[in-house]
C-alpha positions in Angstrom: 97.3 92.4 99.8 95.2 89.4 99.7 91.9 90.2 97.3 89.8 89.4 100.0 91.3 91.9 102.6 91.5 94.5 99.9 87.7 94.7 99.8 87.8 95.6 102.9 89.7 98.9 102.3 86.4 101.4 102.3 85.7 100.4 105.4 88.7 100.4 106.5 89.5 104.1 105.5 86.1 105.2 107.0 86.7 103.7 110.4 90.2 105.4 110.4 88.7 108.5 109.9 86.6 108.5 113.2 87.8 110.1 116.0 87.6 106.5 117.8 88.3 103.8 115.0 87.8 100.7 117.8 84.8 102.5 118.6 83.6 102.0 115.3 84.8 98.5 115.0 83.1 97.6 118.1 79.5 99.2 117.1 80.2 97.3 113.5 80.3 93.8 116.0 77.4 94.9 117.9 75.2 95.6 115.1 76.1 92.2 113.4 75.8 90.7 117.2 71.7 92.2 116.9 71.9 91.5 113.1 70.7 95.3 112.8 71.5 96.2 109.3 70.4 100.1 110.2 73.5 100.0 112.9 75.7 98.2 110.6 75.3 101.3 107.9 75.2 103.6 111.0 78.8 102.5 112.5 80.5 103.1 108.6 78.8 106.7 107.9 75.3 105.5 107.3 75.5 106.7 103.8 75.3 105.3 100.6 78.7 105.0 99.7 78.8 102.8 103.4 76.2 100.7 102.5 78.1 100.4 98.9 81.3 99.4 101.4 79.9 96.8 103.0 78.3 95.6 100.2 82.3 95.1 98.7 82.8 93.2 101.6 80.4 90.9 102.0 78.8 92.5 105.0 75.5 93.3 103.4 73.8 90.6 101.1 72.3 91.0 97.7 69.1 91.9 99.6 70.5 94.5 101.7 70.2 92.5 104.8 73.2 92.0 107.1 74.7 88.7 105.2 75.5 85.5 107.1 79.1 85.9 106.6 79.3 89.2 108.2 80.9 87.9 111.3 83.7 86.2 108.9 83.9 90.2 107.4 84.6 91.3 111.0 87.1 88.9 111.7 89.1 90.0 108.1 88.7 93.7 109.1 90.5 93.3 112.2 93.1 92.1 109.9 93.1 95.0 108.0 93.3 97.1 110.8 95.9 95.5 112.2 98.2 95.1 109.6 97.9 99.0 108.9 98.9 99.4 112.8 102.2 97.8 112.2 104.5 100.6 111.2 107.0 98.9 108.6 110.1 100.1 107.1 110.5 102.1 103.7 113.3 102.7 101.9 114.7 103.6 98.7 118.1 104.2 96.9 120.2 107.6 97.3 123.0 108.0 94.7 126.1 110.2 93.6 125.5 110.4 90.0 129.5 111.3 88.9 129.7 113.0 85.3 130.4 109.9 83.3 126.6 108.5 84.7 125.1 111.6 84.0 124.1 110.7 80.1 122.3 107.5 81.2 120.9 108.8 85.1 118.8 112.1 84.1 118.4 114.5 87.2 115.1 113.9 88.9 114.7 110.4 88.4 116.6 109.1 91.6 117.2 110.6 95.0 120.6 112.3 94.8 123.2 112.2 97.6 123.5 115.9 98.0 120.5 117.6 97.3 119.1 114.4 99.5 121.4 115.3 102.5 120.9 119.0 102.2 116.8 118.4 101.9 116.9 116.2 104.7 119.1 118.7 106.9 116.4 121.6 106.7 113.8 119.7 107.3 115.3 118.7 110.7 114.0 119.9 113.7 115.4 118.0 116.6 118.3 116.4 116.4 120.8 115.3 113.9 122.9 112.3 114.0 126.3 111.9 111.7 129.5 109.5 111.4 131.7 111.5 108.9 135.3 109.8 108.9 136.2 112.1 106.1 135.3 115.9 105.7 136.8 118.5 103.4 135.2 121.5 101.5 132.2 119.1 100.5 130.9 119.0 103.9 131.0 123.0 104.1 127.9 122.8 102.0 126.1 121.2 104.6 127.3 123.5 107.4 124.6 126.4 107.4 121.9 124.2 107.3 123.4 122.4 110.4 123.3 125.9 111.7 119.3 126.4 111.1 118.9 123.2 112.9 121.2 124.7 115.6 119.0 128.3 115.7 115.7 126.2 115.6 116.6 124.8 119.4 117.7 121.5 117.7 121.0 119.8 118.2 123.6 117.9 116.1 125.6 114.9 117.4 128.9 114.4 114.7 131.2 111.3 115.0 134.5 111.7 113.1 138.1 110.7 113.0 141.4 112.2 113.4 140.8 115.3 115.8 143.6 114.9 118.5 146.5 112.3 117.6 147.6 112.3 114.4 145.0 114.6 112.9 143.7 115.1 109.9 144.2 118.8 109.1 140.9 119.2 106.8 138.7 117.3 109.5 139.7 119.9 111.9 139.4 122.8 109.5 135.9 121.6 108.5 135.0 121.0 112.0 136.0 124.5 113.1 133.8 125.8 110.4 131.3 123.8 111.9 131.7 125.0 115.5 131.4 128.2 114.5 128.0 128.0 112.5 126.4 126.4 115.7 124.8 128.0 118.6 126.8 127.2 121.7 125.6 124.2 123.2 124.0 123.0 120.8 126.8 120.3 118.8 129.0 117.4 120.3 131.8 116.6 118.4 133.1 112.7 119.2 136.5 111.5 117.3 137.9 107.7 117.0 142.1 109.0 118.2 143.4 105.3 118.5 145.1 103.2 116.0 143.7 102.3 112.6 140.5 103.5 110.6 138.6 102.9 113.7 135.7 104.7 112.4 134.8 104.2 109.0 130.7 104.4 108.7 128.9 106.9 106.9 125.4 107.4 107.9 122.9 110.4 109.1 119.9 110.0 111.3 117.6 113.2 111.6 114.7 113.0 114.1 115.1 109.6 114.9 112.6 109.3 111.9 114.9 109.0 108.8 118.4 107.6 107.9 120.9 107.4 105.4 123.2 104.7 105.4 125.8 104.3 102.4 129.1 104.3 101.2 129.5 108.4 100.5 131.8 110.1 102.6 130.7 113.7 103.3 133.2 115.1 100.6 133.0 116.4 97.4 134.1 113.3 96.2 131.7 111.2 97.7 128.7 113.9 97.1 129.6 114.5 93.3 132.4 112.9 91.7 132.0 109.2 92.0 129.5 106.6 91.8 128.0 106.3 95.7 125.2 104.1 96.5 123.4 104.5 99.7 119.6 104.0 100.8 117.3 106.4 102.6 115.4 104.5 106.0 112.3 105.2 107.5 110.3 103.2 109.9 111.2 101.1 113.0 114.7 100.6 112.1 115.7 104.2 112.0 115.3 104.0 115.5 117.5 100.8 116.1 119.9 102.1 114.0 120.4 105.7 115.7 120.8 103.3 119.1 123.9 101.5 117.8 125.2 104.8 116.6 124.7 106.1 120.4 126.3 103.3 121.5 129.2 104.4 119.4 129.2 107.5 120.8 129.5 106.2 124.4 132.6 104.5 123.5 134.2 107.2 122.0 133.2 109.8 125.0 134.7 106.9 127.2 138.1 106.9 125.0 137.7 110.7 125.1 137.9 110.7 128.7 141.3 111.5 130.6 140.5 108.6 133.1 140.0 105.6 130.0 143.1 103.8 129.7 
């Protein structure tokens, strides 16, 4: 941030901790509209650590009179307000750290595909979202925590492959397991039947708040054995991202269907 916005930052913090911060922001411009340096210190806490703040910022002069800049102050706040308005996207890298990596990648110093998938699973408490072309006895790991989610009144949407024509005999296995874990009602189950991969992404969306996206199938494999690089979302884009995944799953309900050609 720009050194001149960042000076901004105590009085930034103190009017986000009023129960009406454009309250605040508004008494700050009326004080500066009356040139009232007793309002000024008033609308930020009226402390000293507020006239300090607006001292930083160029609010209050060297002689503790409300400075002839303030209004230029003002102006740069609103920046700093809105900027920290805008929700933005983080992220940061999930990987499978196979035995050969382990000498060089210590445990605890990235986020690990399975203990990140498994964390992530019982924290959920809505909904979870998963495209999971490949399964086998890696997945069952993740099974009873899909179950909590289940028992919690939350629900689990699971888009696979290989369920009906020619199917893959440890999908189905795994996805039995699954059924079984899961309160009735609470699981769809969505598989791409037609010709070729067809469905090939691996992601997870929990609470429309954070993602994974990444090359990992949910296998052992993918969760232990080899080298798997993926990131973890959070932000706007989760949300975009769980949309293109539901329209995904309204193409496969529509194949599903026994009227779809």
């Amino acid at each position: 941030m720009d050194p001149l916005l960042a000076n901004l930052t105590p009085i930034a913090d103190r009017l986000a901790r009023l129960d009406d911060p454009a309250g605040g922001l508004e008494c700050l411009r009326a004080a500066i509209d009356a040139n009232d340096r007793e309002a000024l210190l008033k609308a930020v806490g009226g402390d000293r650590l507020a006239r300090l703040a607006l001292e930083r910022a160029g609010a209050i002069d060297g002689h503790g009179e409300v400075a002839a800049e303030a209004f230029i102050v003002l102006a740069r706040l609103e920046i700093v307000l809105a900027i920290r308005a805008c929700p933005v996207d983080a992220w940061r890298p999930v990987f499978t750290v196979p035995a050969f990596l382990r000498q060089r990648i210590a445990a605890g110093t990235v986020a690990e595909t399975m203990p990140f998938w498994y964390s992530t699973l019982e924290r959920a408490r809505r909904r979870a979202v998963l495209t999971v072309p490949y399964l086998d006895d890696g997945f069952q790991t993740l099974i009873p925590g899909l179950g909590r989610l289940g028992r919690r009144g939350g629900s689990v949407l699971l888009l696979t492959r290989g369920l009906r024509v020619n199917p893959s005999e440890r999908n189905r296995a795994v996805i039995a397991s699954l059924r079984m874990e899961m309160p009735p009602g609470t699981i769809e189950v969505l598989s791409w039947d037609d010709g070729g991969l067809g469905l090939h992404a691996k992601a997870l969306v929990v609470d429309s708040e954070i993602a994974y996206v990444g090359s990992a199938n949910f296998t052992w494999a993918g969760m232990n054995a080899q080298a798997e690089l993926g990131v973890e979302l959070s932000g706007p884009s989760v949300a975009a991202l769980e949309a293109l995944l539901e329209q995904l799953a309204d193409e496969l309900r529509i194949r599903k269907s026994p009227h779809a050609k």
